[in-house]
SEKELUM-530526 format. One line per 5 residues: their letters; for each residue x, y negated, z of C-alpha. Coordinates in Angstrom, 2 decimals. Last residue first. Layout:
a) X/Y/Z; ... $
This chain:
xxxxx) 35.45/32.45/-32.19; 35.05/28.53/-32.30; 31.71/27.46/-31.50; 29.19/26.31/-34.39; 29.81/23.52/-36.21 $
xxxxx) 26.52/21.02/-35.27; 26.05/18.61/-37.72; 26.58/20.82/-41.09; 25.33/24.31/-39.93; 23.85/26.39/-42.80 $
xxxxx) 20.31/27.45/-43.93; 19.01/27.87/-47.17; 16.14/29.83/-45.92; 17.01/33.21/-47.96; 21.05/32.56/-47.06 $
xxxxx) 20.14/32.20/-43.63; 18.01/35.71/-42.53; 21.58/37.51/-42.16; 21.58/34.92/-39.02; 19.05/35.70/-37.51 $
xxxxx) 20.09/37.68/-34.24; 23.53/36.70/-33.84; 23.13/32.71/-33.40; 26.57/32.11/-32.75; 26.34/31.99/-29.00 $
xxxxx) 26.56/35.77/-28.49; 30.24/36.27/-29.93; 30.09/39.51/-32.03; 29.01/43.25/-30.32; 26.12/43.34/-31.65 $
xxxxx) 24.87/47.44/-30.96; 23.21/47.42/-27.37; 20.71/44.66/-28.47; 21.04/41.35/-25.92; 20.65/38.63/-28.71 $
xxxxx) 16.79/40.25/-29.03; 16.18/38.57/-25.80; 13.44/39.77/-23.46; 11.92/37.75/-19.90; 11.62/39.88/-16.90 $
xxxxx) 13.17/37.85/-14.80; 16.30/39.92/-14.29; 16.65/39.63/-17.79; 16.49/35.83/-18.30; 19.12/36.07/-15.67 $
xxxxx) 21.28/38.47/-17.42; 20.92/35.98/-20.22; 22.48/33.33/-18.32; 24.85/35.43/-16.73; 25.90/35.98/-20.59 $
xxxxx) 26.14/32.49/-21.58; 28.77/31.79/-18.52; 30.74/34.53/-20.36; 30.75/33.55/-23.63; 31.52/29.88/-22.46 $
xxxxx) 28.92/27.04/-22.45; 29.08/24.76/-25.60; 29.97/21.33/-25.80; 28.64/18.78/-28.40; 30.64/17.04/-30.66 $
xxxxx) 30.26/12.96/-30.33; 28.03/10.75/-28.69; 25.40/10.49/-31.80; 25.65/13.91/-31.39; 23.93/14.02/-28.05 $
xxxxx) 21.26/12.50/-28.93; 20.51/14.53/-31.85; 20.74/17.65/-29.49; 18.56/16.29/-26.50; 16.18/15.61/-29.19 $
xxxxx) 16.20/19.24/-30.69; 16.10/20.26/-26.77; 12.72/18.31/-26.19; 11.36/19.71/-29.49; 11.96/23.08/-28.61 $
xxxxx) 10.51/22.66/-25.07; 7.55/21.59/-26.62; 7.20/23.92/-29.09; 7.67/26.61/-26.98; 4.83/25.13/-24.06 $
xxxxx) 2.36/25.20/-27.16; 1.55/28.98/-27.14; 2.08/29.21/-23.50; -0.74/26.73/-23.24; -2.97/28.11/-25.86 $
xxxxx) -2.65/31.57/-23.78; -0.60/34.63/-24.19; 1.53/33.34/-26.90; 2.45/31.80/-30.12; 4.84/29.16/-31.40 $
xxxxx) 5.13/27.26/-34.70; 7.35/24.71/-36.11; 7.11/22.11/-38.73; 7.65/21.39/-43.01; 10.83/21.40/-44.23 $
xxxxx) 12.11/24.75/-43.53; 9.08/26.31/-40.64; 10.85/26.85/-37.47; 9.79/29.66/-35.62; 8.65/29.76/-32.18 $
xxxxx) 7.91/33.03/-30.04; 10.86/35.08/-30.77; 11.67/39.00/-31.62; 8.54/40.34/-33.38; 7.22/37.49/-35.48 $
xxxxx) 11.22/37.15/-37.68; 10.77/39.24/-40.69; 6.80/37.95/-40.64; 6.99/34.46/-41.05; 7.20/33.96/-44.07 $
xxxxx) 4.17/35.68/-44.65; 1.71/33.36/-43.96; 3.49/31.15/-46.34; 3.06/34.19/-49.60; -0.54/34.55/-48.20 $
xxxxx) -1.27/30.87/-49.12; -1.89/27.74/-46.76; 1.54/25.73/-47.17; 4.02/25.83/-49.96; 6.80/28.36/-48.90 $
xxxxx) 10.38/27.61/-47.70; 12.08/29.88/-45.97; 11.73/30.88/-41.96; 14.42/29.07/-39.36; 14.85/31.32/-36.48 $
xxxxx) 14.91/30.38/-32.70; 17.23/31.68/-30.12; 16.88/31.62/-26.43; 13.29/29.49/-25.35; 13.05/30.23/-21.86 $
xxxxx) 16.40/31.49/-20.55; 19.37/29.72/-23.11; 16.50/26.58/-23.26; 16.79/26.85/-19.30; 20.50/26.64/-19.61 $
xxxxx) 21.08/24.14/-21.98; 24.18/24.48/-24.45; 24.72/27.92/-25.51; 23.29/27.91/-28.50; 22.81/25.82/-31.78 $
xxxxx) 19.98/25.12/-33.48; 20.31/26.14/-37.14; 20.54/23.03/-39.64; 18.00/23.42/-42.36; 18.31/19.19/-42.90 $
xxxxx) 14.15/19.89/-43.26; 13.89/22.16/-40.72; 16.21/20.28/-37.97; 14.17/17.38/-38.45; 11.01/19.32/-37.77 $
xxxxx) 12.57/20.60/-34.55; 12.97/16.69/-33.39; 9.64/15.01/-35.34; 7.06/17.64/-33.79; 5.01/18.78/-36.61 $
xxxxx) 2.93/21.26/-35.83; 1.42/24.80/-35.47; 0.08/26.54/-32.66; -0.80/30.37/-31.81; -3.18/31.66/-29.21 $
xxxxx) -3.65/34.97/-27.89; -0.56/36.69/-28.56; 0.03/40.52/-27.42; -1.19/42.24/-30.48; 1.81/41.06/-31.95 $
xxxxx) 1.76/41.57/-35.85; -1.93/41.39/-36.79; -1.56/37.99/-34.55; 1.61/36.65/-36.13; -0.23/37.13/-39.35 $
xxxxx) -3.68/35.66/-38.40; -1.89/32.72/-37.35; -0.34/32.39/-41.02; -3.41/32.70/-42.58; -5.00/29.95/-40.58 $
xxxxx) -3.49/27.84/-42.81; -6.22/26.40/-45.00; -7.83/25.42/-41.65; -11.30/26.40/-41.05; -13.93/24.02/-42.73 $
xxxxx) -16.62/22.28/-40.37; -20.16/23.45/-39.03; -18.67/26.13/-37.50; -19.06/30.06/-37.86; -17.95/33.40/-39.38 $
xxxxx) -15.40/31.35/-41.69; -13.24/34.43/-43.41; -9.35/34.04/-42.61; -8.49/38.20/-42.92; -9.33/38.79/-38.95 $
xxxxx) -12.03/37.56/-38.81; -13.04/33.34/-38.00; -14.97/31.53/-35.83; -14.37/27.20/-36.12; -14.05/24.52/-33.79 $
xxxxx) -15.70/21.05/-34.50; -18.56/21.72/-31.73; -15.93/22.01/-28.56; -14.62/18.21/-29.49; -11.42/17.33/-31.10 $
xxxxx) -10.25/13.65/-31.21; -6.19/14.28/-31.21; -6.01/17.08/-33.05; -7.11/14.70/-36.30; -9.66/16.75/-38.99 $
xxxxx) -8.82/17.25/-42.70; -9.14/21.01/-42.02; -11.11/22.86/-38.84; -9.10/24.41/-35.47; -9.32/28.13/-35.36 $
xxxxx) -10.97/30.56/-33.02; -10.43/34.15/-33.66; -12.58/37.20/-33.90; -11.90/40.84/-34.48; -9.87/42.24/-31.48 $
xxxxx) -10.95/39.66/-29.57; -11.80/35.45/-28.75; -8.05/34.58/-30.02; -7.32/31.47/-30.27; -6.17/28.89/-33.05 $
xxxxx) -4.32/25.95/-33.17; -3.65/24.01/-36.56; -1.31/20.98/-37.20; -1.51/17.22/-39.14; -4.69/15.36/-39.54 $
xxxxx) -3.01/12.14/-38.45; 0.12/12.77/-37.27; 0.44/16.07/-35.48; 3.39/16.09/-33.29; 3.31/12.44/-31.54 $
xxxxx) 2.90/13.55/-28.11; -0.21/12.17/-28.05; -1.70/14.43/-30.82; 0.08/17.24/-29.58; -1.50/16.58/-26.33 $
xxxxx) -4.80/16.33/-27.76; -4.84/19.33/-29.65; -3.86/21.44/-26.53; -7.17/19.73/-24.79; -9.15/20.83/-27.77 $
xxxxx) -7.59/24.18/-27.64; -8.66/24.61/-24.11; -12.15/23.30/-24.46; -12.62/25.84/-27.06; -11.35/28.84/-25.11 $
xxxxx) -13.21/27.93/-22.22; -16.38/27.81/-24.07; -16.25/30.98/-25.70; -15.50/33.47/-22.72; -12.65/35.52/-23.76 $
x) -13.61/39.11/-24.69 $
């Protein structure tokens, strides 16, 4: 069991930086934590990340029922409670709004590969999930066709979320997704952006390999051109997503 305290502090401080960072406007995003098998942490509705303290957090099961808190658990703590029935591994899960990636969910533009090297290692590919209006079952479950194989998700026109083995993992994805989707939209505005070379991509993910890091794109049966997004893309027609902005790399 994680000790109580430390948990809350820790999601506070998470809040806070997502706050300041400018992805959760006003009462915008949702972080929760896992305390054990049975029992998360969850950040409360209508309330800004940014100004958290340890008393506002919430305790609830497994199924979204408020255990504890003087202030109402987020309508969408469904969907955390998904991605934690499915990986038993996350601890922590956070959802926001961060302007880049959420631009890129509501144009439904896949983000391309092959272009950074530590997003190629750390981050690799990231799914867009359909539509679904917020805090129901049907949104929570969205998610689930993609849970197993990356740890951020891009919502279609509404955010991101990421999940891992600690709040700060959890919100270290969306961060580094958000700096790349920048990077990207900058980069446009210069002209057509470059990709790396099937080869030079591959050493990359032999690297992320070799440190111990997994990548779905590295299955023993695709045998297709690795940059062009080969592990979701049957998922694009459901999400309505196509590439417009950035044409994917010639075959």
């Amino acid at each position: 069991m994680q000790d109580v305290k430390e948990l809350k502090r820790a999601i506070c401080e998470i809040g806070d930086r997502i706050y300041k960072r400018g992805f959760a406007a006003a009462n915008d995003g949702n972080i929760t934590a896992r305390l054990n098998e049975s029992e998360v942490l969850c950040t409360p509705t209508m309330c800004c990340k940014g100004f958290l303290t340890p008393d506002d957090i919430c305790l609830v099961d497994m199924e979204g029922n408020q255990l504890a808190g003087s202030k109402k658990r987020s309508s969408e703590a469904l969907l955390h409670l998904e991605i934690m029935k499915a990986r038993p591994d996350v601890q922590s899960v956070v959802h926001c709004h961060p302007p880049h990636a959420t631009a890129f969910a509501v144009a439904r533009e896949p983000i391309p590969q092959a272009v950074l090297p530590e997003v190629e290692v750390f981050l690799g590919e990231v799914p867009i999930a359909p539509y679904e209006t917020p805090g129901g079952k049907k949104f929570a479950e969205t998610i689930l066709p993609f849970v197993e194989k990356s740890n951020v998700i891009i919502l279609a026109n509404h955010g991101t979320v990421s999940y891992g083995e600690s709040v700060e993992r959890a919100y270290w994805w969306t961060e580094i997704l958000d700096a790349y989707c920048r990077i990207l939209i900058l980069a446009r505005q210069l002209g057509p952006i470059h990709y790396l070379s099937p080869q030079k991509t591959q050493e990359l993910l032999d690297l992320k390999v070799k440190w111990g890091f997994a990548d779905p794109r590295l299955d023993a049966d695709f045998t297709g051109d690795i940059r062009r997004n080969a592990t979701f893309r049957d998922s694009w027609p459901a999400s309505g997503v196509e590439p417009h902005a950035f044409p994917e790399p010639p075959l």
